[in-house]
N, C-alpha and C positions, 0 to 999 in steps of 0.2 A: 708467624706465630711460633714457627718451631726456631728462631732467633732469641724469642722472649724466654722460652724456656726454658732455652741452655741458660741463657744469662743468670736466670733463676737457680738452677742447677750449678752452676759456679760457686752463686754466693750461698747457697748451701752448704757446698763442701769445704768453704773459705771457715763459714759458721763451722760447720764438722769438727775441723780440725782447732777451732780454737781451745774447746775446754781437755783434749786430748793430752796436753803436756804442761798444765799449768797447777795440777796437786800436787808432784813432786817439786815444782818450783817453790811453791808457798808454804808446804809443808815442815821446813824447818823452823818459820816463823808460828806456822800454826799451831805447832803444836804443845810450844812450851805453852800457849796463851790458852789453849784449849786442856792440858797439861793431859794429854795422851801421851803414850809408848811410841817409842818408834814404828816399830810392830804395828799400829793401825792404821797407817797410810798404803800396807800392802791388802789390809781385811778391804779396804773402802776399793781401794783398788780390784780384788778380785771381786766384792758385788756388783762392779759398774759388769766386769767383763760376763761374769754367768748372767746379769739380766739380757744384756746384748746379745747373747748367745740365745735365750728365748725367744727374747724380740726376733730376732735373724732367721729362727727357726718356723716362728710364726709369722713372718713377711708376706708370706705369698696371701696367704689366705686372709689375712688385713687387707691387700692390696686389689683383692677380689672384692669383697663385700667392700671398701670404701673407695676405692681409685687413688693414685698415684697424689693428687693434689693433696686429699683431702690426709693422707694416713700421713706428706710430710708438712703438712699444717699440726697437727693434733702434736707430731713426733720433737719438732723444733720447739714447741708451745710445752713439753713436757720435760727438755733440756732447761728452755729459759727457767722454768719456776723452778727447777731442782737448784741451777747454779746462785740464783737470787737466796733461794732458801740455804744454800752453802754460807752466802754470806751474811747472813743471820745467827747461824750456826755456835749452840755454849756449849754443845758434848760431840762426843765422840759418834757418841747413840744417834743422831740426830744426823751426822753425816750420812751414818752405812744405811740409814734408812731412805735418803734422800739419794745415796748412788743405786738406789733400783730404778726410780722413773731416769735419772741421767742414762743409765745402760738401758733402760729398755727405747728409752726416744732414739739412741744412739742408732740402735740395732736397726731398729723399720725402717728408718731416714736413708739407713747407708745402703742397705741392701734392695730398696725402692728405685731408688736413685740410680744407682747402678744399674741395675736389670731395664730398667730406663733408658737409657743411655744405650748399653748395648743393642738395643733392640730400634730407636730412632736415629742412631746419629754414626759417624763413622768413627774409626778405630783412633784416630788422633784427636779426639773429642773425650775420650775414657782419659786418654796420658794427660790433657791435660786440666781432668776433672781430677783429678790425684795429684797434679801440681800445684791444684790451688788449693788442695788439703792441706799439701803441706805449707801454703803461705799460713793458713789457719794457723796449724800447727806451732809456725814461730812464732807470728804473732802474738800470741795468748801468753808464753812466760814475758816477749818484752810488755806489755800494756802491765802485767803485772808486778813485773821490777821497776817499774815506775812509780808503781802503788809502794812497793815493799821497802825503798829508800826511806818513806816517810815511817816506815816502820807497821804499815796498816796492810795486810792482805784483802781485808774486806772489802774494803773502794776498787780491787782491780777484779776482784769475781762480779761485783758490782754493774763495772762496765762492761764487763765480758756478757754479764747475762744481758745489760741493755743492748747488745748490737743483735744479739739473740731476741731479744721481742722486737725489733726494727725488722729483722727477719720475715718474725709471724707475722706480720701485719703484711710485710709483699705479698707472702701466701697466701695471707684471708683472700685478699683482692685477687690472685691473680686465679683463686678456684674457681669464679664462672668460665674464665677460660679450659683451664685443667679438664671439666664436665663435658663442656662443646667438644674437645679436641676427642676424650677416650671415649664419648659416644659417638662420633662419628669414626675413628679409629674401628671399633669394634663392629657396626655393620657394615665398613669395607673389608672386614679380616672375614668375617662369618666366625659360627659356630664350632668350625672346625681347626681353628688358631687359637680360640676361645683357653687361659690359662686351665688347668687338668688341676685336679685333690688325687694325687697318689701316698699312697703312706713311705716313710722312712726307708720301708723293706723293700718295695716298689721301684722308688729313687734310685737306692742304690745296685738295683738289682738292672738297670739299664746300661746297654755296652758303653764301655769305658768311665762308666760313675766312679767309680772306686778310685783307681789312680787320678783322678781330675779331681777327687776330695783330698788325697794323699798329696797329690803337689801343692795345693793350698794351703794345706797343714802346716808342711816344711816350709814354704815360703816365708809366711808371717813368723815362724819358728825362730826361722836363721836370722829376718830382718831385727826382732825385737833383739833377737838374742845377743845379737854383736852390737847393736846401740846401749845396748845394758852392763856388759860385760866387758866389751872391747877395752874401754881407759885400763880397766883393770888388768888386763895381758899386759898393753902396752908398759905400765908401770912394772911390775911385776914381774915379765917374765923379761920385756925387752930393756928394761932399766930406763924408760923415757920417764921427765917428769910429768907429776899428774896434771900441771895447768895444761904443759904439752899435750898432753896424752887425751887430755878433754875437748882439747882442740881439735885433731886431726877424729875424734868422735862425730863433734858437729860440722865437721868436712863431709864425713862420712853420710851423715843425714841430707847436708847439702846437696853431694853427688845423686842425689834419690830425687830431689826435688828437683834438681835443675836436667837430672838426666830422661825425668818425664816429660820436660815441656822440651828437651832436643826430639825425644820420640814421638811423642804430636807430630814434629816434619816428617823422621823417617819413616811412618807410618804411610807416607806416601807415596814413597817406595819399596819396602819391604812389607811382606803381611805379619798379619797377628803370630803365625808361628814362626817364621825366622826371626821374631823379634823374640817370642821367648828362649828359644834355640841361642840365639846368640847372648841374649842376658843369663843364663845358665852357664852356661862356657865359658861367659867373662868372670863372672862372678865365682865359679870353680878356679880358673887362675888366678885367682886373686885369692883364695883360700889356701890356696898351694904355696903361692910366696908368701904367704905371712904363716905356713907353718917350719916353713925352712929357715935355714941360719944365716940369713941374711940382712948388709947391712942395714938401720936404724931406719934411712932413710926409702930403702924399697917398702921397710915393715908399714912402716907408715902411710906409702904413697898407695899400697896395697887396699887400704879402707877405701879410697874416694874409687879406686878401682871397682871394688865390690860394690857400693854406691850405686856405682853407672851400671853395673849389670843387672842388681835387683833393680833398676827402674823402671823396664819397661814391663817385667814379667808379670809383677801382679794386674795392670789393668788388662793386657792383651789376653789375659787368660779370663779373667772376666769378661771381656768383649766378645771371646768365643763362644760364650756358653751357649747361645741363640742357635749357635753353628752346629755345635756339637750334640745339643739335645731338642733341639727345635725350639721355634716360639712358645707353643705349649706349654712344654716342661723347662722354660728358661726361668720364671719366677720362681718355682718352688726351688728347682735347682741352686738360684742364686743365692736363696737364702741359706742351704744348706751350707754351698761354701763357703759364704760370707761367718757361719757358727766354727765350719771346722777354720777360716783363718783364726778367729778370737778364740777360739781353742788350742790351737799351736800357740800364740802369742802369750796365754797367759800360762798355760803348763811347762813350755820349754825353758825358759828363761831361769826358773828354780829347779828344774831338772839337774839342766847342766850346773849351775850356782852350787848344788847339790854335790853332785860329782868332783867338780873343781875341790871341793870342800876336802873331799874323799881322798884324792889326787893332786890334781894342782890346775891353776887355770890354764897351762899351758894346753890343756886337750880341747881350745875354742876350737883354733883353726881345723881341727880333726872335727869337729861336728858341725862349722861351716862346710867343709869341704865335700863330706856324707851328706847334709840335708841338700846340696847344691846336685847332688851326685843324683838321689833320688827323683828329686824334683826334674829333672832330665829324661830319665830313665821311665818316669810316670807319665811325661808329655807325647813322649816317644811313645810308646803304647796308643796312647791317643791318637795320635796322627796317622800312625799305621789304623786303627779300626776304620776311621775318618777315609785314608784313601781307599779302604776296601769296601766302604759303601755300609761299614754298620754302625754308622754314626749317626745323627742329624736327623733331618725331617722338618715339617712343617713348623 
């Protein structure tokens, strides 16, 4: 049974990651036809991200009152009509109102899912729930540049939402099982594993909460930030051109996705924290040469660099949670960090955009190399409470 699961849990985050990067793709065409602003692809964008952040906030205690099957039935089922209802879509109006259930199914699905995962299955099962995110991930602009050739966006959110109700329909079916499994789960754990309702202040107020929200922050920060941002150094400050420059971008997202499903093996040998220890480090060096004066081709090889060392960090650190707060407090926990990751991703990225504005974008590598720094610095804290015994628990 716990075979069926994962497989479930796969094509979840395959599902996950499809509608993740396919606005920006369609959006050029969308928009003159829809005759919106440029400007409204980041409004739609910021509702998907604060509903998610709701959703993510409110995860635990959905996943209490309905279990794990049922909240990512309802949650996938709330993606598929929004994105179907995308491609219906005559206003603008009609979008931002529809990226609320998109970010709130987002939210419960991810953070469910995950805290799932950490808590059943081993550490190279999380890298490579996050590698098949990111297959989602690419998938969803190619199905959709298939569509956009004929000049139509709607036929590819179309299909996007139908592999999304193929989806729901595994869920319906597979919820009698989901039921069997966490009722029997739950009178082998007892009362005393049994997920906790702590408030906000609660949460955070348990050793080592704070820095283990703080590294999440920075993480999704720096990831978003240098996928957003990055062509534009390269063009701009290191004179590469932009098809160039766009390239060695989708290297860069590559090195993330391929660098989770190499950590799935090394998971086998290294633990959850030498794996984020060393993707920290790497990824720091790789901050460092791409803010030096060096040549074209270090600046560049530096992305895929960076890549492979954010890969392993974000799920090993979500794998930990279990560890580091107990069974208990792993659900609410997880949803917390799962809001401050979509909180770093969606504030940072115009921070720095902000700044560059002020300055120039040369100050990337300077606030890669700081969020890299922190993020280290925050884990380390961690690890120290952890070996001293004031960590963890049931």
């Amino acid at each position: 049974m716990a075979t069926v699961f994962l497989l479930i849990i796969y094509l979840a985050f395959i599902s996950l990651g499809l509608p993740d990067s396919i606005l920006g793709a369609a959006w050029p065409v969308m928009r003159p036809e829809l005759g919106a602003p440029l400007s409204a692809a980041g409004l739609i964008s910021m509702v998907v991200s604060a509903s998610t952040i709701v959703s993510s906030l409110n995860s635990s205690r959905l996943l209490r009152r309905f279990g794990t099957g049922m909240v990512s039935f309802l949650s996938t089922l709330l993606t598929a009509a929004a994105l179907l209802g995308f491609s219906f879509s005559q206003s603008v109006v009609f979008l931002v109102v529809l990226a609320v259930p998109l970010g709130l199914g987002a939210g419960a699905i991810d953070a469910g899912l995950n805290n799932y995962v950490a808590l059943h299955y081993q550490a190279r099962h999380m890298n490579w729930l996050h590698c098949f995110w990111g297959i989602g991930a690419t998938l969803g602009p190619a199905i959709l540049s298939a569509f956009l050739h004929g000049g139509s966006w709607r036929g590819g959110y179309r299909v996007i939402a139908g592999l999304q109700f193929l989806l729901v329909l595994v869920l319906l079916a597979a919820l009698p099982m989901w039921r069997r499994y966490e009722r029997a789960e739950q009178a082998a754990l007892g009362e005393e594993s049994a997920p906790r309702d702590l408030t906000v202040r609660q949460l955070l107020s348990l050793p080592g909460a704070r820095p283990a929200m703080t590294a999440f922050f920075f993480y999704c920060a720096s990831e978003i930030t240098l996928g957003l941002w990055g062509s534009s150094f390269l063009v701009e400050v290191r004179g590469i051109p932009a098809a160039q420059a766009a390239l060695w971008v989708s290297v860069y997202y590559g090195g993330i996705t391929i660098g989770r499903g190499i950590a799935g093996f090394v998971t086998m040998k290294l633990s959850n924290r030498q794996l984020i220890r060393a993707g920290q480090l790497i990824a720091l060096f790789g901050a460092v040469l791409l803010l030096l004066p060096l040549p074209e081709t270090v600046s560049c090889a530096s992305f895929l660099l960076i890549g492979m060392g954010y890969a392993p960090i974000y799920p090993a650190m979500l794998h930990e949670t279990p560890v580091r707060f107990g069974r208990a407090n792993s659900g609410q926990l997880m949803g917390m960090q799962m809001a401050l990751a979509y909180t770093g991703s969606t504030l940072a990225p115009s921070l720095v955009g902000a700044a560059a504005g002020l300055t120039s974008i040369s100050i990337l590598p300077f606030f890669l190399a700081g969020a890299s720094l922190v993020m280290l610095l925050c884990c380390e804290r961690v690890n120290r409470l952890l070996a001293a015994g004031k960590m963890g628990g049931r």
